[in-house]
N, C-alpha and C positions, 0 to 999 in steps of 0.2 A: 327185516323191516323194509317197506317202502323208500323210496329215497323221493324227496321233493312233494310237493302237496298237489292234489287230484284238483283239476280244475269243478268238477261234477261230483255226485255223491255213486255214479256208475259208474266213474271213473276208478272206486274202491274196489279189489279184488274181494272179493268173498273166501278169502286163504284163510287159515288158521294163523295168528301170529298178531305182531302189532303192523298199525297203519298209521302212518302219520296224516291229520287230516289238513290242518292249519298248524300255525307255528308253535302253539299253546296246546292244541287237543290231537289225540291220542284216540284211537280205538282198538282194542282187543278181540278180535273174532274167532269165534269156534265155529265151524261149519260141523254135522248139518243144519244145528236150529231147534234137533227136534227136544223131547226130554230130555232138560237137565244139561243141553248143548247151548249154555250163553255167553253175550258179550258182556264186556267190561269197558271201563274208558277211562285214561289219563288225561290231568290238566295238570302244566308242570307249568310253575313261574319262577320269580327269582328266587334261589334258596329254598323253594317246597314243592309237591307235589299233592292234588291231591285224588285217590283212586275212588271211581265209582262202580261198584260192587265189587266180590272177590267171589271165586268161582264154586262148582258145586263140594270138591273135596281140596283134600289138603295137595297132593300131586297135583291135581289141576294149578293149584294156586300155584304152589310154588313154579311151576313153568312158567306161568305167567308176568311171575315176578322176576323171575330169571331174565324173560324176555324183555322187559322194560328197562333193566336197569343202566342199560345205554343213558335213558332219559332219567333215569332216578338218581345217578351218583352224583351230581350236581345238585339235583333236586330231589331230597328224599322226599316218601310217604310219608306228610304231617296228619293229613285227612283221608277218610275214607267216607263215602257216601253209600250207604244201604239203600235201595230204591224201594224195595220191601222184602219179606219174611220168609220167601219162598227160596230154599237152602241152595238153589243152584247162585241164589245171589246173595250169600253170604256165609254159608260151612266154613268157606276160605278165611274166615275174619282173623283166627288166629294167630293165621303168620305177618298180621299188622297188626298186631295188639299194643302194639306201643304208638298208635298213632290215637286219634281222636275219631271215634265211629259214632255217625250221625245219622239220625233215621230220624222218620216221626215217632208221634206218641204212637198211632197207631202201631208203625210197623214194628215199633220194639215190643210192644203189647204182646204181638203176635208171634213174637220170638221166642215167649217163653214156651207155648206150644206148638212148633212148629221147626224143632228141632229133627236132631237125625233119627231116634227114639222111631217119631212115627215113619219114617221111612222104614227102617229096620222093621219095624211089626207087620206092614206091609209086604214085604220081603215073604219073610216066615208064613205067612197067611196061605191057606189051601185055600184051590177053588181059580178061577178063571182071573180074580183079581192079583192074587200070589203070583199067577203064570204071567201075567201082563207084567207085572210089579217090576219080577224078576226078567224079563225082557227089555224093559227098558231102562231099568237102573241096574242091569249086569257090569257096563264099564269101571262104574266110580267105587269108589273106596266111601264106606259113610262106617268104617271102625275105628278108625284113628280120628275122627272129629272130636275135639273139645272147643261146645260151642262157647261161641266169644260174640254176643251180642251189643249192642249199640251203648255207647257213653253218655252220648248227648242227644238232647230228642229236642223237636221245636214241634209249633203247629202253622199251617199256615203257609207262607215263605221265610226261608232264612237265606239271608245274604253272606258272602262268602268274602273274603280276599286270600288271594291262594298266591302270594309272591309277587303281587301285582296286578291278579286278572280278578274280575269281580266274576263271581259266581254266583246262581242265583239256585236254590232249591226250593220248588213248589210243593205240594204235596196236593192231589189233584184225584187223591182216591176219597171214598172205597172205589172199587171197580175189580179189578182184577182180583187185590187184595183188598184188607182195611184201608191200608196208609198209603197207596201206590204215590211218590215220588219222580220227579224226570228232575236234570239236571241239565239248567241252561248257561251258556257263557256267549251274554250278548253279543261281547266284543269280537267274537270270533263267530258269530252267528252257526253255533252247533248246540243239539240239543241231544241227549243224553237221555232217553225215553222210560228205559225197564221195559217189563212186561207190558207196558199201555200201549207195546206194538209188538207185535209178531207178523214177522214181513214171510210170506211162505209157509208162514203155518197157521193152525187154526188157533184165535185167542182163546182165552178161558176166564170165566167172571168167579170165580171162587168168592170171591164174596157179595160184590154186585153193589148197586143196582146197576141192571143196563144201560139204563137212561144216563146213568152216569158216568159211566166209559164215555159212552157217547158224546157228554157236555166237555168230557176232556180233552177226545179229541179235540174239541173246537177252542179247547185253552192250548193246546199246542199249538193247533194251524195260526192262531194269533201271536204267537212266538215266532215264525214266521226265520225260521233256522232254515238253513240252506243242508248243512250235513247234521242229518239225523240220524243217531245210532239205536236201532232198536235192542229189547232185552236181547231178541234172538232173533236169528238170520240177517241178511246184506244190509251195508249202511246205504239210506233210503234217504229221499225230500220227500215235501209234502202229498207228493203222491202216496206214498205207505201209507201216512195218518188219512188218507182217506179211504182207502183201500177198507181200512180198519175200520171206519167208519160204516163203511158201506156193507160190511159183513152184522155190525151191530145189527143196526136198524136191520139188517133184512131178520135175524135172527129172533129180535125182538117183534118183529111183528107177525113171522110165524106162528111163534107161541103163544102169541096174546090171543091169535083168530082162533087157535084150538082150545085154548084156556077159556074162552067165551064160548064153543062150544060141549064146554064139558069133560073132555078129552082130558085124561089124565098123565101128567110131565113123562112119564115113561113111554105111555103109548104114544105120544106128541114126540119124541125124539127118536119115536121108530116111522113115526108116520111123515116126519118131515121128508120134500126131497131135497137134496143139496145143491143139486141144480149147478152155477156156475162155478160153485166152491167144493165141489168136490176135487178138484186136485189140489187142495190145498194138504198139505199133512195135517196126521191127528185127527181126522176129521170127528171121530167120536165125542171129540170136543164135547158136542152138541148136546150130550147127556146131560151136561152142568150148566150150561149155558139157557138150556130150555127150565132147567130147576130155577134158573138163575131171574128167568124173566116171571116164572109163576109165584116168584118168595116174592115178586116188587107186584104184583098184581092180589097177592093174597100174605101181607104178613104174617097172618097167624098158622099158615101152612107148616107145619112140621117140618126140622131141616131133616136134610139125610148126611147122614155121613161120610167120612171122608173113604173108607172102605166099601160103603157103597156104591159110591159116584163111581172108583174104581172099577168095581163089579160091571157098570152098566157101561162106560166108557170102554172096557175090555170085549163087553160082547159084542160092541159094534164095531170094535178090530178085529174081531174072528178070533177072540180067545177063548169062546163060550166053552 
């Protein structure tokens, strides 16, 4: 662990392991960022703690948990904070099941389908999507999961007291997912993001609208937090949220000029260029992303599936 608090949010190593950021908050970082490589964050006050997300398997977790417990034997896990439904941020839920796990109505919705089930099928799948599958979810363990989804659901914001520090949790989806979540703690001016930022890699709207990522960022930037810990990669200021920003909107209006001209979501995410964002990782993103902005332009459009977005995000990795 770090010793002493970073004056900057680059003053955060980008290591694996815990950071102390303020006196109160805590972040957990997995480098690289990419699938299924996320953070977490502690807020520990008098007598509790409370954990925002737990990791993609049960080994992740428990290292994790291993690693905190400097900050936990005073303060255990009373709380845990789901951001949302996507299993790198919350398989781990088990090994705190005796705490109180809090999500939206959304994200718990989305829990009952969006367990390890569909990974594993994904796995087993022939074809370019199975090869992708199994490339990038070769590390984690998803056999020994028994999922442990969320206790308590709010809508809206829900206020917190976590041993003394007020906690605040938004819930500022759909976007990424249904219910996407950040977790702020004014007092300590750090904001706890989820997936509403990927710092280094490319975002993903799995459920969308774009426009409304977008209007999130600007519920964050008006939060106005000094250390921002994104789902994945380096703890960031408000430069991330805009970064993020600036990737929307350009993505979004990509697809909307092809989508106006007829151009159909497949051949519009082969025809885009990436232009400045091309070194970003993931970049085949773009596959769902372009799906993403033709479902808010056309709701009656047919979804695709989760195995096909697979498919198409795989061939623009070179898994064809």
């Amino acid at each position: 662990m770090t010793t002493g608090f970073p004056r900057l949010p680059e003053d955060v190593p980008y290591l694996k392991g815990h950071h102390r950021l303020t006196e109160h908050c805590s972040a957990w970082l997995v480098p690289d960022g990419t699938w299924g490589w996320s953070n977490a964050g502690l807020i520990t006050g008098s007598g509790e703690a409370l954990l925002v997300d737990t990791l993609f398997d049960v080994p992740m977790t428990r290292e994790m948990l291993d690693g905190l417990r400097d900050s936990t034997v005073d303060s255990p896990i009373r709380t845990v904070v789901n951001t949302h439904a996507n299993g790198d941020h919350w398989f781990g839920n088990e090994l705190v099941a005796d705490a109180e796990i809090v999500a939206s109505v959304a994200t718990a919705g989305e829990m009952r389908t969006n367990g390890p089930d569909l990974i594993r099928g994904l796995l087993k799948h022939e074809g370019p999507q199975g090869r992708f599958a199994r490339h990038i979810f070769a590390p984690f363990d998803f056999e020994t999961i028994t999922p442990t989804p969320a206790t308590k659901t709010f809508s809206g914001k829900l206020e917190l007291d976590v041993g003394g520090v007020v906690v605040e949790v938004h819930c500022l989806g759909p976007a990424h997912t249904a219910g996407d979540s950040v977790v702020l703690v004014p007092g300590e001016s750090v904001l706890y993001a989820g997936d509403l930022l990927f710092i280094g890699g490319t975002p993903i709207s799995w459920a969308g609208p774009v426009s409304n990522w977008i209007a999130a960022c600007d519920a964050m930037l008006a939060m106005d937090a000094e250390f921002i810990v994104p789902g994945h990669g380096p703890v960031t200021d408000e430069n991330g949220i805009r970064a993020v920003r600036d990737y929307l909107e350009w993505v979004k209006s990509e697809a909307a000029e092809r989508h106006q001209r007829g151009m159909s979501a497949e051949d519009a995410m082969r025809d885009i260029s990436l232009g400045r964002f091309a070194a970003l990782d993931e970049r085949g993103r773009i596959a769902q992303n372009v799906l993403a902005v033709y479902y808010e332009l056309d709701p009656d459009m047919e979804r695709v599936d989760t195995r096909e977005v697979f498919r198409r995000i795989a061939e623009l990795e070179g898994f064809a």
